[in-house]
N, C-alpha and C positions, 0 to 999 in steps of 0.2 A: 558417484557412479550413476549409470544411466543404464535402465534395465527395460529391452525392446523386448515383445513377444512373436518371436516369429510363429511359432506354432503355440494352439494349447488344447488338442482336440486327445482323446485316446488312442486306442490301437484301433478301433472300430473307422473308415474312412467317414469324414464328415464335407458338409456341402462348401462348405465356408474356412476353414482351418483346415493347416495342416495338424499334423502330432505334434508332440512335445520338439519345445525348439524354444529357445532365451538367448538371447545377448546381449552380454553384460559388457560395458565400455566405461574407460577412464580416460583421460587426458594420453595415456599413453600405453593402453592394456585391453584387448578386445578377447573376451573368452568367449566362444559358443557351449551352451550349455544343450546336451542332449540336440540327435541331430536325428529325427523321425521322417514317417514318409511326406515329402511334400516343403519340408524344411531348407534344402536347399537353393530351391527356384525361391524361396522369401528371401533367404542372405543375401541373393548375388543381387537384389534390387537394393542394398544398403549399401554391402561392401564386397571387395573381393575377395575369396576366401585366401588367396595368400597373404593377406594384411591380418590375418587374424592371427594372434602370441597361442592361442591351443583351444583344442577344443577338446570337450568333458562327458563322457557318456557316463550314466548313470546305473545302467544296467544294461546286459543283452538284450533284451526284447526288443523286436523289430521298428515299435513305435517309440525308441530310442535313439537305434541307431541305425537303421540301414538307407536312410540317406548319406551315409559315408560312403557307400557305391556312386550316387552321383556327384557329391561334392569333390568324388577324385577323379574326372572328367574334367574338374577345372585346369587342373595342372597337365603339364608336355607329358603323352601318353609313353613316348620312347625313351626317355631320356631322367636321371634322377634331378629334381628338385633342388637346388641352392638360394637361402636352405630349405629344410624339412618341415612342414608343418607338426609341430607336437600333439598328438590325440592319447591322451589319456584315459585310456577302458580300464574297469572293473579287474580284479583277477580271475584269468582264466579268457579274458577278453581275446587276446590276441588269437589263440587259437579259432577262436568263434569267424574273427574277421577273415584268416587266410580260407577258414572253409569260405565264405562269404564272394571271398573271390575264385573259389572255383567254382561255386553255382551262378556266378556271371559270367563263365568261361571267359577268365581271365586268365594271367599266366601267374604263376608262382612270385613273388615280391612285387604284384601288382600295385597293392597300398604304399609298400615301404617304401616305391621309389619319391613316393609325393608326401608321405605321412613318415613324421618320427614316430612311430608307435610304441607306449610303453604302457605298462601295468601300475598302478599306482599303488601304495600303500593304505589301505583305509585307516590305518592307527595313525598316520604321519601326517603333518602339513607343509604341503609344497609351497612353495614361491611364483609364482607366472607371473612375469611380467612386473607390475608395483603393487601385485597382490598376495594375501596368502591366500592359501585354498585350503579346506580341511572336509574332512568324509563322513557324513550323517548317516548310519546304516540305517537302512528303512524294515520295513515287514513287508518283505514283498512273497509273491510262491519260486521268484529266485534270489540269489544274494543281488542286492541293491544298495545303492548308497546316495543319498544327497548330497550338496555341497555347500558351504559356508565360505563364504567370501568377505574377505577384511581388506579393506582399503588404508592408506598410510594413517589418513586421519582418523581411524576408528569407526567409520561407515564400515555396516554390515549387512550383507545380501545371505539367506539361509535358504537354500531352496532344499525339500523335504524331499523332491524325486516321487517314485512311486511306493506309497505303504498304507499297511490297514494303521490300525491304533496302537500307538507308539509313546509309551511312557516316557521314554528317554527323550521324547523331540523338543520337550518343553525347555530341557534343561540345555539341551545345545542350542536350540534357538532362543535362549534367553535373552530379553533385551534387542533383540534383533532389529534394523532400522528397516526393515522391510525382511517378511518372512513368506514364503510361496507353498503353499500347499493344494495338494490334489482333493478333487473331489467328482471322482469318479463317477460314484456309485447313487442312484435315485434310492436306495434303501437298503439294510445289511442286508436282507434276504437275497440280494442279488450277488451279491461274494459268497466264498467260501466258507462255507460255518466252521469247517476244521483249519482253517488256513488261514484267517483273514488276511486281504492284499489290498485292499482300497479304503476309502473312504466317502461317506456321505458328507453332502454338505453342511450339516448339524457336526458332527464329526471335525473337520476342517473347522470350522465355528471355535468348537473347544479348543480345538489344540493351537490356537492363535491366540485364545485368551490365557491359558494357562503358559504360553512364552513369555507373557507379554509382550509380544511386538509392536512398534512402534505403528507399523502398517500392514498387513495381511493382503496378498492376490492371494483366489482362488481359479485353479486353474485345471486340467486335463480331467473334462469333461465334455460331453455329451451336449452340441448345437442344442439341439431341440429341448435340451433344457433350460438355454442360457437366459427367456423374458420370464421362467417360475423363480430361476433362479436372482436374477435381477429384483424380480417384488420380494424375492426373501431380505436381501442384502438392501434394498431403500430404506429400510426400516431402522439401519443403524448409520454411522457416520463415517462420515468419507475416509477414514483409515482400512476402511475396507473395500478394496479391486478385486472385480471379478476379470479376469483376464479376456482380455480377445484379441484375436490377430491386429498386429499392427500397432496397439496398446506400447505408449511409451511412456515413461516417470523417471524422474531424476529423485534421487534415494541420497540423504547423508544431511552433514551438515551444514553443506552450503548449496543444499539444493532450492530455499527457497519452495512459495507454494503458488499453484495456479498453475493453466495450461501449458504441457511442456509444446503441447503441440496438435496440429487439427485432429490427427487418429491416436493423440493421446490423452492423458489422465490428469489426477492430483498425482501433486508429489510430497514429499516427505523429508520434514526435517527433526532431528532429535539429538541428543548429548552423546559424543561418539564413546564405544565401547571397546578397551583399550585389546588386542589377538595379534600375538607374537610368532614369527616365520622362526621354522627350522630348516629347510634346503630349499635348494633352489630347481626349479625346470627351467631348461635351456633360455638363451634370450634371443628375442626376435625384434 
């Protein structure tokens, strides 16, 4: 798999990044992961969004998902879609988005006619394309979920989404071939003391070690932190990416090591970890 960073900024806007925004590609499966502000003018310099098998929002929050408003300006504004692009929101999602399209004064089945939109099962793992997907709840201050991505051969992509400290992350990103976590936060004092919803980069540290991952990005964070954050991260070995726009790494077991490429990284190779599909999402 090959995992591009289109975005990895917060909700806060940044000078350099957009928000959250990933895509993940296989020889025959392109997912967008989370589609934030500023995300969609980076996809359409890749690819077109009708070539994409689904895209994956993680949660409501606007540095999620409200690049879904521009990205459905790609498609014929009159006329339904053949076929549908599948966008996969959180429960409860759908509702979120048709409001969404009346504060763009849009009309009523504005998304549906370009977007299959459906609600996903957080307990379940779906099929997209020659992947499965499965749902990492996170700790967020709303319901959240990450996603874990298994490929034929046993490569595994885990992205954590947004959360505070999460006992449970270790264990679903166990072993993971590349694990993605946030790190929001310059110090707990700046989150919630009753809520926790983010993470510091010490934080993200841990929860990488205690997965075991194969390789750790850290990612939806704060520009102005990215050269402290940089001298933290020189100090240990190249299984650890700190994310930045344009940041691309081929992940699995035949990815081989060294540059994928000029605005990319290391990449990562490791013993693949065997994640069995139970249904399937549409095929594109």
């Amino acid at each position: 798999m090959r995992l591009t960073v289109l975005g990895c900024g917060p909700a806060a806007p940044q000078p350099d990044t957009p928000a959250s925004g990933l895509l993940v590609e296989t020889r025959s499966t392109t997912i967008l992961l989370d589609c934030g502000q500023g995300v969609a003018s980076r996809l359409v310099r890749l690819i077109e969004p009708g070539r994409l098998t689904a895209v994956i929002i993680g949660h409501m929050h606007a540095d999620h998902f409200i690049d879904l408003s521009a990205l459905r300006y790609r498609f014929d504004w009159g006329s339904r879609s053949q076929p549908r692009l599948p966008v996969l929101l959180p429960p409860g999602g759908r509702a979120r988005l048709a409001e969404l399209a009346a504060v763009v004064s849009e009309r009523p089945g504005f998304f549906d006619d370009a977007f299959d939109v459906r609600e996903y099962d957080p307990s379940a793992v779906d099929r997209i394309g020659e992947l499965d997907v499965a749902y990492v709840p996170g700790r967020h201050y709303v319901p959240a979920w990450g996603t874990a991505l298994s490929a034929p051969d046993g490569t595994r992509i885990v992205y954590a989404g947004d959360t505070g400290p999460n006992p449970d992350l270790a264990g679903l990103a166990s072993g993971a071939d590349l694990m993605i976590c946030e790190a929001t936060l310059g110090s707990v004092a700046e989150d919630d003391e009753a809520a926790r919803g983010h993470l510091t980069l010490e934080e993200a540290l841990d929860h990488g070690r205690a997965a075991r991952a194969a390789q750790l990005m850290i990612t939806h964070y704060p520009s102005a932190r990215r050269d402290a954050m940089a001298v933290r991260l020189a100090g240990l070995d190249d299984r650890v990416v700190l994310a930045r726009p344009g940041l691309a790494i081929d992940v699995g077991v035949n990815a081989g090591r060294g540059d994928v490429e000029a605005a990319g990284g290391p990449t990562s190779s490791t013993d693949p970890i065997p994640f069995a599909a139970r249904r399937a999402v549409g095929d594109r």
